[in-house]
C-alpha positions as CSV (number, residue, x, y, z in Angstrom):
1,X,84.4,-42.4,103.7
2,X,86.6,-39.7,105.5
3,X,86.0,-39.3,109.3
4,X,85.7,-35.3,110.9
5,X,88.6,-33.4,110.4
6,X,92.3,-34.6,112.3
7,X,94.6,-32.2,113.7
8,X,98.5,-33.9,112.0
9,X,101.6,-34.0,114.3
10,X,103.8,-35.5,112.2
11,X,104.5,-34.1,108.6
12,X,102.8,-36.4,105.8
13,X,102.6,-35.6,102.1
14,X,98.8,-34.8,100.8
15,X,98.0,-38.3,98.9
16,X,95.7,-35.4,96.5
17,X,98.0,-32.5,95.7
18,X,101.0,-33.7,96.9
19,X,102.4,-30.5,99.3
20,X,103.4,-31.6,102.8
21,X,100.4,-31.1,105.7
22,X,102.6,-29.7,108.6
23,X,102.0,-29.6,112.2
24,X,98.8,-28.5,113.5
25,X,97.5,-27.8,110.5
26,X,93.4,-29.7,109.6
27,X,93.7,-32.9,107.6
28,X,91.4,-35.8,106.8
29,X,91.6,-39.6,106.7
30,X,89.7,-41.9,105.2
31,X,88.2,-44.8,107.2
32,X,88.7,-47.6,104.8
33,X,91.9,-46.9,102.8
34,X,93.5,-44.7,105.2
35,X,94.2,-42.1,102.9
36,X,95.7,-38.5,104.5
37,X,94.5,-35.6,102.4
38,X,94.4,-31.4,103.7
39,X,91.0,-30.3,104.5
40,X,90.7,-28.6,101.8
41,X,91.4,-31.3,99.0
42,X,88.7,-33.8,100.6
43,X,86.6,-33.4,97.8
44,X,89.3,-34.4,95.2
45,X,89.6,-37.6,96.9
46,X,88.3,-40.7,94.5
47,X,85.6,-43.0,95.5
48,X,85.1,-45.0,95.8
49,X,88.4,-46.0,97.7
50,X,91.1,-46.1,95.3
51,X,95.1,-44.7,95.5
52,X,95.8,-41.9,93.4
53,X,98.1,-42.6,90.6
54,X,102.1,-42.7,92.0
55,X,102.8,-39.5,90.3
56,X,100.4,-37.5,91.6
57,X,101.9,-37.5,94.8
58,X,105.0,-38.3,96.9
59,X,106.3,-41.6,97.4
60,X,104.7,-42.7,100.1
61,X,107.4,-43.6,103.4
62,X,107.1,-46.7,105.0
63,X,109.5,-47.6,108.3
64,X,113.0,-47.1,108.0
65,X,113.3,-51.3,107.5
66,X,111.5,-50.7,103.8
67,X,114.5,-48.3,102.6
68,X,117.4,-50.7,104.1
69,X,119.6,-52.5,101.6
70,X,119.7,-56.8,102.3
71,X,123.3,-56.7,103.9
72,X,125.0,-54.5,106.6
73,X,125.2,-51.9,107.6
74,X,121.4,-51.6,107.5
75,X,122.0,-47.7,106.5
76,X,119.1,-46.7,103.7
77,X,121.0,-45.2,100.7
78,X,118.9,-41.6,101.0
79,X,120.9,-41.4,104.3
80,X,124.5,-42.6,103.4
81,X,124.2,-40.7,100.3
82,X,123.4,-37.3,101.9
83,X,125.4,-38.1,104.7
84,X,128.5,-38.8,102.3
85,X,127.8,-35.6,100.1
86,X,128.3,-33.2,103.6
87,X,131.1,-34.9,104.2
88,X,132.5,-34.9,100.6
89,X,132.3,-30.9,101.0
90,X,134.8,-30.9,104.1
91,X,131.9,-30.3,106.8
92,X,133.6,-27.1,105.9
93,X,130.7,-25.0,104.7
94,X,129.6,-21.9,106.4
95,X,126.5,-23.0,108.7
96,X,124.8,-19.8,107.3
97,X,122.0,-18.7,105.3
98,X,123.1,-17.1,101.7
99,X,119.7,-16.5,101.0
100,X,116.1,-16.1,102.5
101,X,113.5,-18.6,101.9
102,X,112.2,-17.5,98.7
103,X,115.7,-17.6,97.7
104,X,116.3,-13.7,97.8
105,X,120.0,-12.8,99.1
106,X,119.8,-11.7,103.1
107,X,121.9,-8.6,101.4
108,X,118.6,-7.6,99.6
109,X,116.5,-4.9,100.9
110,X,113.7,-6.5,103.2
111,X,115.1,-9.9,103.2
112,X,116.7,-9.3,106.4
113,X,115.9,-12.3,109.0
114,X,114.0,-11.5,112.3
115,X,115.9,-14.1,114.0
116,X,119.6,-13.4,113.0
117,X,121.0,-16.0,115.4
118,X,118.6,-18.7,113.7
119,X,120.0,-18.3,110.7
120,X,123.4,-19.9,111.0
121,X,124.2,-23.5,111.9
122,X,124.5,-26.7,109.6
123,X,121.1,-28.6,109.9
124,X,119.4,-25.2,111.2
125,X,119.9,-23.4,108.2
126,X,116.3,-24.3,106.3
127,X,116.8,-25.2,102.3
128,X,115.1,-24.4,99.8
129,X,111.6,-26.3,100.5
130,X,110.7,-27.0,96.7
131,X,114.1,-28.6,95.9
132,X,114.1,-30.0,99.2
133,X,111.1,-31.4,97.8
134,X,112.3,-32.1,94.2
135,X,116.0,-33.8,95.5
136,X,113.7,-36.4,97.9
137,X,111.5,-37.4,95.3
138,X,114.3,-38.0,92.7
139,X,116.5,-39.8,95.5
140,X,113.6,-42.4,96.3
141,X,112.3,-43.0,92.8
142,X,115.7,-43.4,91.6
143,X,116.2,-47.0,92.3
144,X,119.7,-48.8,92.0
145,X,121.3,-45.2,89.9
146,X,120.6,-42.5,92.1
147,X,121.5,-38.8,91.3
148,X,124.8,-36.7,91.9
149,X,124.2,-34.7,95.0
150,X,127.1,-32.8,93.8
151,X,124.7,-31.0,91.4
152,X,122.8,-29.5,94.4
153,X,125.0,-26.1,95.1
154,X,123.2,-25.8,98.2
155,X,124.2,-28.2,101.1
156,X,121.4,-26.8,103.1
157,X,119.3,-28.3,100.8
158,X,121.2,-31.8,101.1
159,X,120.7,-31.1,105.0
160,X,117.0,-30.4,104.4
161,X,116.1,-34.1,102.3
162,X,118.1,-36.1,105.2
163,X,116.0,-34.2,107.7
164,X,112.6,-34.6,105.6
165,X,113.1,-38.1,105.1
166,X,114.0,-38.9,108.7
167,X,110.4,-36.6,109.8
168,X,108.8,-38.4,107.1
169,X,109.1,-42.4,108.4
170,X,106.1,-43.6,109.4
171,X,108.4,-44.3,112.8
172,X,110.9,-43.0,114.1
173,X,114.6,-44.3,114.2
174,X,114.1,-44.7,118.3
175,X,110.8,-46.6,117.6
176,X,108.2,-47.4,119.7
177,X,107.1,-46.1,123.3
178,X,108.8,-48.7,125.1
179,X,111.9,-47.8,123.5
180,X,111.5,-44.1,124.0
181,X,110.5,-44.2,127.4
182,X,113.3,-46.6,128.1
183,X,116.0,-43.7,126.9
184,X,114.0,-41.1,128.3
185,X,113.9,-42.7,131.9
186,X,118.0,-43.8,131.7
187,X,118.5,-40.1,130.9
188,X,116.3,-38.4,133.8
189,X,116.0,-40.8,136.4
190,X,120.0,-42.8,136.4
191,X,122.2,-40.0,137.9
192,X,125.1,-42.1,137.8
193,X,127.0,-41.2,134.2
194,X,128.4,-45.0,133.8
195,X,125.2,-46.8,134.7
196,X,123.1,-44.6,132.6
197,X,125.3,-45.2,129.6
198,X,124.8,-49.0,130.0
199,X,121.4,-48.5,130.2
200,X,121.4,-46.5,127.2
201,X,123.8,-49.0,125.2
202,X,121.3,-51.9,126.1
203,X,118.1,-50.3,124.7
204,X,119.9,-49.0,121.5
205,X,121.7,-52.9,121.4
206,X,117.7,-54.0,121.2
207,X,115.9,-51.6,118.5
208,X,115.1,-53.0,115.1
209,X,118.9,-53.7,113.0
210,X,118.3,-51.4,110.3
211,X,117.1,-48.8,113.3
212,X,120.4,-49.2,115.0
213,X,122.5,-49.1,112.1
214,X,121.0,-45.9,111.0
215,X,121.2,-44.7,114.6
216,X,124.6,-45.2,114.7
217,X,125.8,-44.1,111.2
218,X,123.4,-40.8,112.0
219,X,125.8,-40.0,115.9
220,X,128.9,-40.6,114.0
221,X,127.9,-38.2,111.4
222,X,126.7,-36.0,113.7
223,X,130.1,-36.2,116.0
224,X,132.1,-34.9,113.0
225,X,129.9,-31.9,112.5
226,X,130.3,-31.1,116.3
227,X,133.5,-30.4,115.5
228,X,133.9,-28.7,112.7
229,X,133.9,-25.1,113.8
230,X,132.3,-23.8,110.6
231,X,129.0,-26.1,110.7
232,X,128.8,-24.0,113.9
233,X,127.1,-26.6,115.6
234,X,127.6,-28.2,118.8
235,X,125.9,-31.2,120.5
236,X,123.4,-29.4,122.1
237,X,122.1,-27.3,119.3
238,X,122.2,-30.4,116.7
239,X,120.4,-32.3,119.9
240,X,117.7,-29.5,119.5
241,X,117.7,-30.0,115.8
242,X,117.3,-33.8,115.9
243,X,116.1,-34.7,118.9
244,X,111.7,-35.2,118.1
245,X,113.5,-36.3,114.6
246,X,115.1,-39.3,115.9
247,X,113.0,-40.3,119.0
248,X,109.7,-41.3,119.4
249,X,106.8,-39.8,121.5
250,X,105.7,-41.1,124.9
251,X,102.5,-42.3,123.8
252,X,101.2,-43.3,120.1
253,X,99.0,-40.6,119.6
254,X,100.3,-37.8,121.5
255,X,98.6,-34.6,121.9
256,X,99.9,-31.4,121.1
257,X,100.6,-30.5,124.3
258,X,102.0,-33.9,125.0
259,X,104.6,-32.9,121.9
260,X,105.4,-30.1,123.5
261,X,106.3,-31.7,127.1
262,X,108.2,-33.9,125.3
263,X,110.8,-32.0,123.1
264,X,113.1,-31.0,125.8
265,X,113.3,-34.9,126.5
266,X,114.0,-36.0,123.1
267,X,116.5,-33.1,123.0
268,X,118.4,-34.5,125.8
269,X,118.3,-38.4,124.9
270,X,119.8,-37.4,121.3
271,X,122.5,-35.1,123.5
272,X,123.4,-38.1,125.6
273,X,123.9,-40.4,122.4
274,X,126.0,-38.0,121.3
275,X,128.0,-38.6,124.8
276,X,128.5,-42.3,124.0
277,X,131.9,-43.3,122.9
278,X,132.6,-43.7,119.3
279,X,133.8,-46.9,119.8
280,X,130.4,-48.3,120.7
281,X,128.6,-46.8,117.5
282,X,131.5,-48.3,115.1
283,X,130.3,-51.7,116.3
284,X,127.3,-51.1,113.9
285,X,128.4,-49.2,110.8
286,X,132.5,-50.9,110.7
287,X,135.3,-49.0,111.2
288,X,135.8,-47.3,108.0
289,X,133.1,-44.9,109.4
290,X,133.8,-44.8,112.3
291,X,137.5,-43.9,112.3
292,X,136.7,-40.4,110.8
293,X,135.1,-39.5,113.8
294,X,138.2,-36.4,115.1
295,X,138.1,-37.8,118.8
């Protein structure tokens, strides 16, 4: 029984063919089952209600909690993994395209981007959507032996499955609208810097564990690409990048212009994380991550 069609705001995979639904675009969902499927696969859904066979499609995300390993840091393996493999590579890679996103060489004739200045920046750069695609899958069927990620030449594409599976939770790390409000209001409406730091210690002290962990394993991360000159990324363009990744909207079922009103926010709350001392994020992940941060 699927109900008129839905406009989607947040990325989901197609339980039919499997292809990602993105924003804005017509899906439908079933009333019973909840199953998500693009307009134009409704009539390849079963019936009566019944999940497609695993293969057919994705593997479906749950909240960031169901990827967490028992013991902390509460830090999914996906994200430590691609995390660790950016690292591994020096955070010295050129934050530029080499190629366009069919894979042609910018060099080529034609391939030439509209946006030049789009182009360049760790975590800006897009990868290659269909390994994007294929390195996700493999990474979350692949149990306790996951893949090399040194295999992937690309580390745009390594960029491109943290950032997919991060969009892809069925919340966000800053979960909940009382927790994204909370951040939202420390950052606009607490001019003093030191009181609107506590007040954004406290709220991130009181998100779900494997939230927090993940949270804080994410900033330092993200510290130590601010400052490597070649990811040519600074906090407020990997704020931009991040920011309606890693907090939550102001309402559960925002509209799109609702979305819209809210991504400068969400910008600036991940910019002012960013401004918390290193020390307070350590707390979370230990100090053998922490200590690479260069500050």
């Amino acid at each position: 029984d699927t109900a008129p069609a839905l406009q989607i705001i947040r990325p989901e995979p197609c339980a039919a063919c499997g292809s990602r639904m993105r924003f804005g675009k017509a899906a439908c969902k079933c009333c019973r089952c909840q199953l998500l499927v693009h307009a134009k696969c409704r009539e390849q859904c079963p019936g009566p209600c019944a999940p497609w066979p695993r293969q057919r499609a994705w593997p479906r995300q749950g909240v960031l909690a169901d990827f967490a390993p028992p013991v902390p840091p509460l830090v999914p393996a996906l994200v430590a993994q691609c995390v660790t493999e950016v690292e591994t590579r020096g955070l010295a890679e050129v934050g530029a395209a080499a190629a366009g996103p069919l894979g042609v060489p910018w060099c080529c004739r034609g391939a030439e981007p509209l946006f030049p200045h789009l182009q360049t920046g760790l975590y800006r750069v897009p990868g290659a959507e269909q390994l994007v695609r294929e390195w996700k899958q493999r990474l979350l069927r692949a149990g306790d032996a996951p893949p090399a990620l040194g295999a992937v030449t690309d580390v745009h594409v390594v960029c491109g499955v943290l950032k997919d599976f991060l969009r892809g939770l069925k919340e966000p790390l800053v979960t909940g609208c009382s927790s994204a409000n909370r951040l939202r209001g420390a950052t606009a409406d607490i001019p003093d810097e030191a009181a609107c730091n506590t007040a954004l210690c406290h709220v991130v002290t009181k998100l779900p564990p494997a939230n927090r962990d993940t949270l804080a394993f994410l900033m330092l991360h993200l510290l130590r690409v601010s400052h490597s000159p070649p990811c040519k990324m600074d906090v407020l363009n990997l704020s931009r990048v991040f920011g309606p990744t890693l907090v939550g909207h102001s309402c559960a079922n925002p509209t799109p212009l609702a979305i819209m009103e809210d991504t400068p926010r969400q910008c600036k709350v991940v910019a002012r994380l960013l401004s918390l001392p290193p020390d307070f994020w350590r707390r979370f992940v230990g100090p053998e991550q922490g200590s690479r941060v260069p500050l």
